[in-house]
C-alpha positions, 0 to 999 in steps of 0.5 A, spaced: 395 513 128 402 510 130 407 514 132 414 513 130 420 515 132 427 517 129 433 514 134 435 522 136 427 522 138 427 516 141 434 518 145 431 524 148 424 521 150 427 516 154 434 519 156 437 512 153 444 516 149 444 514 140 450 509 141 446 506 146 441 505 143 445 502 137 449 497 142 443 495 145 441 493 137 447 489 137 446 485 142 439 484 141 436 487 146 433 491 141 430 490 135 432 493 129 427 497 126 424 499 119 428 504 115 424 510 111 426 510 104 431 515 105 434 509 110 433 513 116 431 508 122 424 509 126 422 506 131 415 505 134 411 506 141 413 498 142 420 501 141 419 506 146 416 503 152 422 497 150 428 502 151 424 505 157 423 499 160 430 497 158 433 503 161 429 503 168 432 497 168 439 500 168 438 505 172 436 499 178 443 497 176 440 490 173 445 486 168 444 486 161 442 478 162 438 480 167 434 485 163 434 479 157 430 475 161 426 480 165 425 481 157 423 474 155 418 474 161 415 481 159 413 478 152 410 471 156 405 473 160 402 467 161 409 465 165 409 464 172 412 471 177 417 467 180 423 468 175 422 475 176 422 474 183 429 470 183 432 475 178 429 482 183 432 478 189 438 477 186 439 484 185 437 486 192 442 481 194 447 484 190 446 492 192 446 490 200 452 487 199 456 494 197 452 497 202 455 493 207 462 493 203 460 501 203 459 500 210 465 498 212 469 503 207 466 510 211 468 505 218 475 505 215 476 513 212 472 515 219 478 511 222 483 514 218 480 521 220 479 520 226 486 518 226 489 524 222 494 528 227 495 533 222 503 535 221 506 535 214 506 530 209 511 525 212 508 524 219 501 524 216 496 518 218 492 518 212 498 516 207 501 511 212 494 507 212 494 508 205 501 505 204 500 499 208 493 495 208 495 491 215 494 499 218 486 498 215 482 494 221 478 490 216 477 489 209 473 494 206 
């Protein structure tokens, strides 16, 4: 017997809030499912592992476009990895670049503290390289 869910249990099962859900219906992501006779949604088993792969997937910080085509190759198994390779890679890309961007934003707020004299208000070092972005020594 299949099981069926209504979108409050399926936003407690996969932790996926219920405009969510929703949202991910508007733009296809989703499905709409099937009402009942009291035009109540119910989703399946099939809806429930979508959703969960869907917010796995957001949790890893992928795009709403990578998750449709990870989707798409998820329904084709017959197609080549290689797609899903780019797309992780891509993702991986993307997160070591903030790491490096972090990186260098702790080096300048270690800097800024390091630099920190104390005193009042109108002497204080912090405040001074916030208003002025030339006293940073780098982007960050």
């Amino acid at each position: 017997m299949l099981k069926e869910f209504s979108i409050g249990d399926l936003a407690k099962l996969t932790g996926v809030k219920v405009p969510t859900i929703r949202y991910y219906e508007e733009i296809g992501l989703m499905t709409a499912p099937p009402r009942s006779e009291g035009g109540q949604r119910r989703y399946g088993e099939t809806a429930r592992d979508r959703l969960g792969f869907i917010a796995h997937a957001r949790d890893m910080g992928f795009s709403i476009e990578a998750i449709r085509g990870l989707l798409d190759l998820s329904e084709h198994p017959e197609k080549p990895c290689s797609r899903a390779d780019a797309i992780a890679r891509d993702r991986l890309d993307d997160v070591r670049r903030r790491i490096e961007k972090l990186k260098r934003l702790e080096a300048e707020l270690e800097r800024m503290l390091s630099d920190h004299r104390g005193g009042t208000a109108g002497e204080c070092r912090i405040i001074e390289v916030l208003s002025d972005h030339r006293r940073c020594h780098g982007e960050h």
